[in-house]
N, C-alpha and C positions, 0 to 999 in steps of 0.2 A: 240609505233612507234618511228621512229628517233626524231621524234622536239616534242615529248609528254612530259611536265611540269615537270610529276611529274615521279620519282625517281621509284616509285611503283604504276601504274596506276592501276583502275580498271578491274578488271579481266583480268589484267595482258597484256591488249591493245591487246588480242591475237586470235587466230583463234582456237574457240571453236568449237569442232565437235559432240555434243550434241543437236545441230539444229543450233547455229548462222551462219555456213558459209553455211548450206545448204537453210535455207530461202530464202538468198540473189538469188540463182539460179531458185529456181522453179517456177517461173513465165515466164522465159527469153523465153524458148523455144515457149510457147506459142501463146508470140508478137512477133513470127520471130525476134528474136535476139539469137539463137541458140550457134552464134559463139562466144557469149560472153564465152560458158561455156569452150573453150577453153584454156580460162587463168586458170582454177580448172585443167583442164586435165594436164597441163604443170608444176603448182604446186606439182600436187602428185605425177609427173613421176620425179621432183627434187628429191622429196623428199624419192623417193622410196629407194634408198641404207641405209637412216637411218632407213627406216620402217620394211625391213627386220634386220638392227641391232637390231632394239629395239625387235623384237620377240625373239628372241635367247637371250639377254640379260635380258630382265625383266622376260619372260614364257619359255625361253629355246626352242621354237619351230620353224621349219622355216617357210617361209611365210613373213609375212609383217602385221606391226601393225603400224595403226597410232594412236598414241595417241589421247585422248579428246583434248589438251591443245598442242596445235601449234603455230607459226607464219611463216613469208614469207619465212624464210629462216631454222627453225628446228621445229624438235619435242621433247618436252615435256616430262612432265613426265605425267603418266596414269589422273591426276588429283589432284588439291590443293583443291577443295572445297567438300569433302565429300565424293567421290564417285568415283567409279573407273568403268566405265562407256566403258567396253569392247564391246556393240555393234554399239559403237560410227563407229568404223571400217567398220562394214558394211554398217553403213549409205552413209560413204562416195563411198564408191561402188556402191551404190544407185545414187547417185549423177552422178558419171561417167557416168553410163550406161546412164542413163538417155540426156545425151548430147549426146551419138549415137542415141539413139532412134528418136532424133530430128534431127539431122543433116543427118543419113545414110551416114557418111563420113569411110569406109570401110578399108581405109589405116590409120585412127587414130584408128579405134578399133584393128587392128592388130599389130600396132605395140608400141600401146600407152595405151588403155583404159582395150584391153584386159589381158597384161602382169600386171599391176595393180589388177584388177578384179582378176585375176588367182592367185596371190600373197596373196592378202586377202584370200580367200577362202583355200588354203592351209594353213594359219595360224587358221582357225578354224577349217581343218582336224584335226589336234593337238589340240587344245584346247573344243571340243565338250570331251563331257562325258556320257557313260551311264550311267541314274539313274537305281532305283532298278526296275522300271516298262518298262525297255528293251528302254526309251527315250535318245533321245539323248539331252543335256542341258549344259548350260554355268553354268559354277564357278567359279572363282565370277562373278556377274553380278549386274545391278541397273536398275532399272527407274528414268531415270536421274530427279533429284532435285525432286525426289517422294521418300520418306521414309516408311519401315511397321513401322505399328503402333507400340505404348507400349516399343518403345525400349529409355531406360535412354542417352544414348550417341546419337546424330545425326546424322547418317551415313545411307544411301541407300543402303547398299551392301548386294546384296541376291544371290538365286540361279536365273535359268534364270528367265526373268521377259520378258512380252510379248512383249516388246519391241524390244527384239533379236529375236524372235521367229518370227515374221514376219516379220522383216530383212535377217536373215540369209536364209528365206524359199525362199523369193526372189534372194539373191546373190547366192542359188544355181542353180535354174530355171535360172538364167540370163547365168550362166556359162555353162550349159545342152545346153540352145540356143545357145552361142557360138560357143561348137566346133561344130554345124552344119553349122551354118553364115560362119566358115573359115576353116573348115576340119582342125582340130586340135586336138589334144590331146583327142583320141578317148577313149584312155584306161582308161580315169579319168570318165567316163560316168555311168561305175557300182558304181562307190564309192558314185560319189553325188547324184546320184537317191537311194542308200542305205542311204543318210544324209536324202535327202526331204523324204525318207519313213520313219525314225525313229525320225522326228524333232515334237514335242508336236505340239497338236493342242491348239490356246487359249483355256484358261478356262472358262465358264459360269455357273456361282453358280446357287443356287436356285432360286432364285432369278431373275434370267433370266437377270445380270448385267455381262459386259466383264470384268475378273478379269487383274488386273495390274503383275502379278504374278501369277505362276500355283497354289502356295494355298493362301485358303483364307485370 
């Protein structure tokens, strides 16, 4: 922050999208204070020009990426501590929605929460991939500050890990209900219901435990 001490604070004093800034909000709605989650909606509609740069610039895709590693005023690069932590994105999408869902304020989702939402989810039209079993899956991806095993160096970065996989299965449902909510962009309606039909269902081993990761 501006009057913070030191030179190189602690995780960089910054607005990590791995869960710290989304904690903060998911309670709000609850206690009727809904309208707080408006200061988030105004943050990312700032920050949206640099979100679709960084997609085109770091993945070459269009759309919009907000990096793990933000503050008030930019974004980041993908991550300093390990991990590069791609469905950090949809979290934050999660987030959004999640302040209409509470407020039902109809002209912030049209002209504000939607074009966000819509932004993300075109960046992981581009960035989704078939694997060899006709899935569609992220590369790279992580379970933020969750590592597989056995590996010498410390790094998280896998294929998708179920942590996108129930994010993204949501940013597309959210997006499906949109253009009903605002009679929009009708023709994106085959594509994401072709993403929610080929997005992996979690894994559950033998074992009958939810895997962190499609394999074990």
């Amino acid at each position: 922050g501006l009057w913070n001490e030191d030179p190189r604070p602690a995780w960089d004093s910054d607005f990590h999208l791995d869960l710290n800034l989304q904690m903060c909000y998911w309670g709000l709605g609850m206690v009727n204070l809904s309208e707080t989650g408006d200061s988030l909606v105004d943050w990312a509609w700032r920050l949206l020009p640099q979100a679709r740069h960084a997609a085109e610039d770091m993945c070459g895709l269009q759309g919009a990426l907000y990096t793990c590693v933000c503050d008030a005023e930019h974004l980041g690069n993908f991550d300093d501590l390990f991990m590069l932590a791609t469905g950090t994105n949809a979290w934050l999408a999660q987030s959004l929605w999640q302040v209409w869902e509470y407020k039902h304020d109809v002209v912030q989702l049209r002209e504000k929460i939607y074009p966000i939402v819509l932004a993300i989810g075109e960046f992981y039209e581009g960035f989704l991939r078939e694997d060899l079993q006709g899935q569609f899956v992220t590369a790279p991806s992580s379970s933020p500050e969750n590592m597989p095993s056995g590996r010498v160096i410390g790094t998280s970065l896998s294929a998708m890990s179920t942590f996108d996989i129930e994010l993204l299965r949501e940013l597309f449902a959210n997006l499906v209900t949109a253009l009903t909510l605002l009679d929009v962009d009708a023709g994106k309606r085959e594509l994401w219901m072709n993403i929610l039909h080929k997005l992996p269902m979690p894994t559950i081993n033998e074992g009958g435990r939810l895997l962190e990761w499609l394999d074990e």
